[in-house]
C-alpha positions as CSV (number, residue, x, y, z in Angstrom):
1,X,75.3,20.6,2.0
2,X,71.5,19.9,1.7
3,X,69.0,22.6,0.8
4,X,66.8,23.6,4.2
5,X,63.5,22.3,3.3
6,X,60.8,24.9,2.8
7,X,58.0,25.7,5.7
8,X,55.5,23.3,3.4
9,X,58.0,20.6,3.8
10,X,59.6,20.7,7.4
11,X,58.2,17.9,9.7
12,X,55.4,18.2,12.1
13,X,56.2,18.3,15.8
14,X,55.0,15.5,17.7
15,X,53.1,17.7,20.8
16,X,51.5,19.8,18.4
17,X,47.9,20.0,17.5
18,X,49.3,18.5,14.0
19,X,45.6,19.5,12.3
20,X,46.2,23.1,12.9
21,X,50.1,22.7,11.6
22,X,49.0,20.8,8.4
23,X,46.3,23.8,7.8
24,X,48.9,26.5,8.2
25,X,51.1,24.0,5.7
26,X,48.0,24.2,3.7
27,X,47.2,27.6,3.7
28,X,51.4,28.6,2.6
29,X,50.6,26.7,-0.6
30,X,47.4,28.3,-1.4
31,X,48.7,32.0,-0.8
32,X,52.6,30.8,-2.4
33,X,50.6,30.9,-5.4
34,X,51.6,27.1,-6.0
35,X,48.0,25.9,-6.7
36,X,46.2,28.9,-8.0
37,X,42.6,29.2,-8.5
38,X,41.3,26.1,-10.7
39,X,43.7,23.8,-9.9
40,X,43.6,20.8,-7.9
41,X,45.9,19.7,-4.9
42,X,47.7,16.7,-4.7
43,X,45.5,13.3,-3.4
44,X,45.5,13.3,0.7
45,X,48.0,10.6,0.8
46,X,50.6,12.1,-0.8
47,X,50.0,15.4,1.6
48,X,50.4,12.9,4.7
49,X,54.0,11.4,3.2
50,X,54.7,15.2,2.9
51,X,53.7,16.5,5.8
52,X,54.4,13.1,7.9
53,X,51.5,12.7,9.4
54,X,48.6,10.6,8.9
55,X,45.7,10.4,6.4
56,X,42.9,11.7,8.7
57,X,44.7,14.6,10.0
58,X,45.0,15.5,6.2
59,X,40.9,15.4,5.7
60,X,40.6,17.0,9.1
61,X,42.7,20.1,7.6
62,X,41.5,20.3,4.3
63,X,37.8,20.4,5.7
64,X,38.7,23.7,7.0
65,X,39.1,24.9,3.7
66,X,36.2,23.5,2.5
67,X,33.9,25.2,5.0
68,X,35.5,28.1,4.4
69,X,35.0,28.3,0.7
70,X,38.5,28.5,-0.2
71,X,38.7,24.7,-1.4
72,X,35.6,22.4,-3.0
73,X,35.8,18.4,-2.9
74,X,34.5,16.9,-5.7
75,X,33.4,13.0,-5.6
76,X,36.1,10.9,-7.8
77,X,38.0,14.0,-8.6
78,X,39.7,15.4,-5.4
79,X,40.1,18.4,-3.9
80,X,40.6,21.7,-6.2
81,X,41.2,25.5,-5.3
82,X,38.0,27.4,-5.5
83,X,38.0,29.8,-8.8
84,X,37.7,33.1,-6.4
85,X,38.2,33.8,-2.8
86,X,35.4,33.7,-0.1
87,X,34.2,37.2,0.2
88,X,35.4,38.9,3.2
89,X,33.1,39.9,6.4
90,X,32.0,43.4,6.1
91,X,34.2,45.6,8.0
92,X,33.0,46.7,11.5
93,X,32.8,49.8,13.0
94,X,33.8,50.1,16.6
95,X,33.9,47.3,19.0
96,X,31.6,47.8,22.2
97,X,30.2,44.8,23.6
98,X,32.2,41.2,23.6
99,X,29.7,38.5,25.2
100,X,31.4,35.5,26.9
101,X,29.4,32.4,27.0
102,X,29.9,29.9,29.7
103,X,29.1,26.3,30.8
104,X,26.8,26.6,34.2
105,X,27.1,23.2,36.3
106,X,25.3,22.5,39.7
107,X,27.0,19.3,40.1
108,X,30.5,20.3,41.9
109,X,31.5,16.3,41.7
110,X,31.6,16.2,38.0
111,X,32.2,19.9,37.1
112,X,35.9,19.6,36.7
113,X,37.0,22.4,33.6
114,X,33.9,24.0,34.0
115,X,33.7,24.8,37.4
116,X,37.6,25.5,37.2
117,X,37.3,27.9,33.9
118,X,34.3,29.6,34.7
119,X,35.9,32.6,36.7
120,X,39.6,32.4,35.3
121,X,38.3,33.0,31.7
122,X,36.2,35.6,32.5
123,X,38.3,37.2,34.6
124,X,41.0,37.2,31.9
125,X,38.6,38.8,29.3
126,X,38.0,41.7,31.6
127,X,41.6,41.9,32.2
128,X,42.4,42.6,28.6
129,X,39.9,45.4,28.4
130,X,40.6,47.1,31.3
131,X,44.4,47.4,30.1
132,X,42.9,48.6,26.4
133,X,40.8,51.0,27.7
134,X,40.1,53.2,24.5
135,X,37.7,52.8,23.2
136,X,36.0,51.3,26.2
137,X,34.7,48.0,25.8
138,X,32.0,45.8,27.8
139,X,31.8,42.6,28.7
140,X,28.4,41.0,29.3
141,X,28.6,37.4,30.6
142,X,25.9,34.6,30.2
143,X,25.6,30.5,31.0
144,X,24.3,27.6,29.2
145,X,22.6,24.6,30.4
146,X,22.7,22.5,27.3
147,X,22.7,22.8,23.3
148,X,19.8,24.6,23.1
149,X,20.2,27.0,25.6
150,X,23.7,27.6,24.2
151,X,21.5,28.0,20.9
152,X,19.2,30.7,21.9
153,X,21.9,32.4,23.4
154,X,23.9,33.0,20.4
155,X,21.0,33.3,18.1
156,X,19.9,36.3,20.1
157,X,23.3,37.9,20.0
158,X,23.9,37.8,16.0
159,X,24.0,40.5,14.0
160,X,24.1,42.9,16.8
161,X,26.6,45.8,15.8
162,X,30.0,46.7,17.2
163,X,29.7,42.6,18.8
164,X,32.0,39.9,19.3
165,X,31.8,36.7,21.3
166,X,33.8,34.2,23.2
167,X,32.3,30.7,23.6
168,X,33.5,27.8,26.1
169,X,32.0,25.8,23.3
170,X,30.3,22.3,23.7
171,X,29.3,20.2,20.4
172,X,25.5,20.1,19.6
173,X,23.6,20.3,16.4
174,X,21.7,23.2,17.3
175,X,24.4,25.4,18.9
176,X,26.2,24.6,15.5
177,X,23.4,25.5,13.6
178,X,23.8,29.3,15.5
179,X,27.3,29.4,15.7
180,X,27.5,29.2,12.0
181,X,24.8,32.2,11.1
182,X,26.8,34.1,13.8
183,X,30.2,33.4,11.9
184,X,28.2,34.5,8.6
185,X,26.9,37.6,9.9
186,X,30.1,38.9,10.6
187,X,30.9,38.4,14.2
188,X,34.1,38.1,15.2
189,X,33.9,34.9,17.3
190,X,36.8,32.7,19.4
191,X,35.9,29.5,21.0
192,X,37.5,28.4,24.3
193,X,38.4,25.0,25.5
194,X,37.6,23.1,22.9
195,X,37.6,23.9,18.6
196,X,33.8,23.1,16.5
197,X,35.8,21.1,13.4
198,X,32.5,22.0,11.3
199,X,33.3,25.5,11.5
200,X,36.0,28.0,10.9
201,X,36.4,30.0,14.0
202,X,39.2,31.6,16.3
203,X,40.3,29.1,19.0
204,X,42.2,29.6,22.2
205,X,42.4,26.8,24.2
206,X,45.0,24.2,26.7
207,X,46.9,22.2,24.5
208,X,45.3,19.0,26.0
209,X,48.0,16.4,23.9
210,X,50.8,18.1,25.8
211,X,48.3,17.9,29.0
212,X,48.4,14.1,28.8
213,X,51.9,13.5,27.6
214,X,53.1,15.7,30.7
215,X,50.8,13.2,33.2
216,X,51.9,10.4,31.7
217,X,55.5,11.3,32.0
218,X,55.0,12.4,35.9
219,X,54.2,8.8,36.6
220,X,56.8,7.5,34.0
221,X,59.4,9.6,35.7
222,X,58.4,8.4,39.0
223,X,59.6,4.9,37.2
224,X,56.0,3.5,36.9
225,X,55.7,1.4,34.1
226,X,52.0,-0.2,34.0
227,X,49.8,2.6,33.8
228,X,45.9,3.2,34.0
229,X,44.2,6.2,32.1
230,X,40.7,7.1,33.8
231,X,38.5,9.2,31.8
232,X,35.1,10.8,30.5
233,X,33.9,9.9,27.4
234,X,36.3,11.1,24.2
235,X,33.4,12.6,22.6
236,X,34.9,16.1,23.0
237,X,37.9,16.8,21.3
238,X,39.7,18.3,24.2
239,X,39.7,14.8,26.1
240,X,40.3,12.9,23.0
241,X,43.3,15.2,22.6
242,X,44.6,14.6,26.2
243,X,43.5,10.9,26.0
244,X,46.2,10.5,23.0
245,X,49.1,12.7,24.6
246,X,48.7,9.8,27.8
247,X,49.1,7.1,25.2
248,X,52.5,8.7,23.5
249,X,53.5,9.4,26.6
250,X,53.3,5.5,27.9
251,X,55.1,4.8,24.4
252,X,57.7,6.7,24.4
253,X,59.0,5.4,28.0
254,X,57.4,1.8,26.8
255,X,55.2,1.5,29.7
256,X,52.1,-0.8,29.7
257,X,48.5,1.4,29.4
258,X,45.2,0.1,30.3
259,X,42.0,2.7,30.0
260,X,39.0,2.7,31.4
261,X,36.1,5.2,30.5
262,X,33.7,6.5,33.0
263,X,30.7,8.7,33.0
264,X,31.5,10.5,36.1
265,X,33.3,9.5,40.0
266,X,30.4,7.1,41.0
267,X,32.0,5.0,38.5
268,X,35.6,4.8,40.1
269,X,35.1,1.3,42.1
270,X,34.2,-0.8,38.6
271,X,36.8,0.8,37.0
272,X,39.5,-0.1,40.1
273,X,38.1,-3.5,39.9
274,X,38.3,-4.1,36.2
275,X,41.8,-3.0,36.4
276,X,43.0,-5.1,39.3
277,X,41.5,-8.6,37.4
278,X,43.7,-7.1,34.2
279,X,47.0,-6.6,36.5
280,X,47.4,-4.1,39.3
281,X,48.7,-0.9,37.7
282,X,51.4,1.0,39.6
283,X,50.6,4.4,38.3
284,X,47.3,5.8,37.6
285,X,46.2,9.4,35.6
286,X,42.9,10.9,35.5
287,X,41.2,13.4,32.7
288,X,39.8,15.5,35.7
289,X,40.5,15.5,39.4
290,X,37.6,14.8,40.8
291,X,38.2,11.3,39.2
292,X,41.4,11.1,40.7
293,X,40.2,12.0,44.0
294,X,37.4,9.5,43.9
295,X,40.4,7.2,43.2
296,X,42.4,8.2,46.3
297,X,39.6,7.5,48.1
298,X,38.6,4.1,47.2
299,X,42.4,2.9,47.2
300,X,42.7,4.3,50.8
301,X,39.6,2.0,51.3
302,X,41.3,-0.7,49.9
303,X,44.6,0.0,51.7
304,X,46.8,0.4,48.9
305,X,49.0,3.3,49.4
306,X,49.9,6.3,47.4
307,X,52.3,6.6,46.4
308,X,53.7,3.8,47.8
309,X,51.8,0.9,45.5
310,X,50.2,3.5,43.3
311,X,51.0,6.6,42.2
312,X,48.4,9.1,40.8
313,X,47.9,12.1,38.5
314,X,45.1,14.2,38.0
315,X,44.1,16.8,35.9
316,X,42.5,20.6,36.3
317,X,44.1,21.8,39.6
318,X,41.1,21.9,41.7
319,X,41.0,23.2,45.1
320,X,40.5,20.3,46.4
321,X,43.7,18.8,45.0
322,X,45.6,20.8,47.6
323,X,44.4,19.4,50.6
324,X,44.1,15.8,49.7
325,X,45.8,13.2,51.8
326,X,48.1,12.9,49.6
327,X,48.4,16.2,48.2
328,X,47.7,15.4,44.6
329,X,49.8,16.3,41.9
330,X,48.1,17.7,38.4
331,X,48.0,19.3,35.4
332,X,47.1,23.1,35.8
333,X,45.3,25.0,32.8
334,X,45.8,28.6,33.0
335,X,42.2,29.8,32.4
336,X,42.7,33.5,32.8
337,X,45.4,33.5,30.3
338,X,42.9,31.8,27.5
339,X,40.5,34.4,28.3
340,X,43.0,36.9,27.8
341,X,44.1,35.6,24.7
342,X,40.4,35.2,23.2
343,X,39.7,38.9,24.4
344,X,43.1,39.9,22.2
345,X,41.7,37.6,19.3
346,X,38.0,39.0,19.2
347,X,40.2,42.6,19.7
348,X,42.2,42.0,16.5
349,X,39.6,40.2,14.3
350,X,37.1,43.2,14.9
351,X,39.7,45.2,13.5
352,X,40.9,43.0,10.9
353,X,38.2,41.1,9.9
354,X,39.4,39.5,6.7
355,X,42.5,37.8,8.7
356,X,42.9,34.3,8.6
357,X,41.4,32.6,11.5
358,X,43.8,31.0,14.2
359,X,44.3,28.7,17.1
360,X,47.0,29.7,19.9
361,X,47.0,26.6,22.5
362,X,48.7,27.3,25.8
363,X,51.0,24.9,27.2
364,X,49.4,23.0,30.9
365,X,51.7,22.6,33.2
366,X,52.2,19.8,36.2
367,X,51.9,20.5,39.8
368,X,54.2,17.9,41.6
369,X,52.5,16.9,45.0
370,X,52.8,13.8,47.3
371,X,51.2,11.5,45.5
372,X,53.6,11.2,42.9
């Protein structure tokens, strides 16, 4: 009978976040003692044949370890362990004061996550503290605009003692710029909703491939077989992540995918029409629901029926969603539970502050309505 094959060696699930997986693959070498200080790892593309996954996710994972000091790429050479171990964060006295950061958004049409996970993950961070109790902890909650805003407000909170934070985080060059003095300082910090690739954090977040693959298999299962993907731009991970678990889900039941990208609902006729000159498609998901409802709106217009000629999928669970005509069935995050989770995260790294750094994705899941 064949050997089992070590942890560094089994093969990657496929509805995984397979960067994280290759990191914690990583990260069991470099603590096995396998490539000890000095030495260099093996050339990405024989990590990917190991692993089984690709090149990129490889580079994606080992520039983890390069941030963090624990690896060094040099130009024609490779990748080699670092001689000594990053120094660890000073230890913290007591926790206090954990601030939760926030996206603030006027525009109820396009606010989709945000105006969805504003309350839930705040709700969820108080909810852990008021089961810990001792020692009492506070919560202080704050929005952001845009980068700099999301800036100022962490520059003003680092290096404060007995701290931690928990950021809905959004990609900018200047919120980077603070996020990374605030990791240096010390601060325990967990970002929600989506991971900052350029820097090491704590992430709790939906696991947006699985997100996508379970839309796409609502319409798939409904036996629609040309599908339509509507979305925002894929310039944040989290839709890029959900954006590729649609696509393995219309491969795995071989169904045709067309995808459209829009800034926002306004959008939704051009993309209908573009669609309809390609081939009608029979089912249609959406990367937030006010997409989708713009959708149901303009096919009722058009008197194609759902879920008659067209069945649709959206994503977030809005309010809204409910009392559509169709109902309309979605994927549900479970914002409370991420903030719960990042409240236990900051809790533990305060305490421990020279533990690796982790991401815990929860799993979405559907809610089957009529118009499926």
């Amino acid at each position: 009978m064949a050997s089992p094959l070590p942890d560094s060696d089994r093969p990657l699930a496929d509805d995984a976040s397979l960067v994280d997986q290759v990191r914690e693959r990583i990260d069991e070498l470099l603590r096995s003692g396998s490539y000890p200080p000095g030495s260099r790892l093996p050339p990405e593309r024989s990590l990917a044949e190991r692993f089984g996954v690709n090149r990129l996710t490889v580079n994606k994972a080992l520039g983890r370890f390069v941030d963090a000091g624990r690896l060094t790429r040099r130009v024609g050479s490779g990748t080699w362990v670092t001689d000594a171990p990053p120094p660890a964060p000073p230890a913290a006295r007591a926790l206090t004061l954990v601030d939760v950061f926030l996206p603030h958004n006027d525009r109820v049409g396009e606010g989709a996550s945000a105006m969805l996970g504003r309350p839930g993950v705040i709700e969820g961070v108080h909810d852990y503290f008021r089961a810990r109790r001792d020692p009492p902890v506070r919560t202080a909650l704050a929005y952001f605009r845009d980068d700099a805003e999301l800036a100022a407000a962490l520059q003003r909170v680092a290096g404060e003692p007995g701290t931690a934070q928990v950021v809905w985080w959004r990609p900018g060059a200047l919120a980077l710029a603070a996020l990374r003095a605030l990791a240096g300082r010390g601060n325990p910090v967990c970002l929600v909703d989506c991971r900052e690739p350029a820097c090491d954090t704590h992430l709790v977040a939906s696991d947006n491939f699985q997100g996508g693959l379970v839309a796409a298999q609502a319409l798939t299962d409904a036996g629609r077989r040309r599908l339509a993907y509507l979305t925002q731009p894929l310039d944040q991970e989290s839709l890029a992540e959900r954006a590729e678990g649609v696509r393995r889900g219309a491969l795995r039941a071989d169904a045709q995918l067309a995808e459209r990208i829009l800034r926002d609902a306004a959008e939704v006729p051009a993309a209908l029409d573009a669609l309809w000159a390609a081939g009608a498609p029979d089912g249609i998901a959406a990367s937030n629901d006010w997409i989708a409802l713009a959708v149901l709106a303009e096919l009722r217009r058009r008197g194609i029926a759902v879920p008659g000629e067209v069945a649709l999928v959206g994503y977030d669970d809005v309010e809204q969603a409910r009392y559509s005509d169709p109902a309309l069935t979605t994927v549900s995050q479970d914002f409370a539970a991420i903030g719960f989770r990042a409240a236990e995260v900051v809790d533990r790294a305060f305490r421990s502050p020279a533990g690796p750094h982790r991401a815990q994705l929860l799993s979405p899941h559907l809610v089957r309505r009529a118009s499926t």
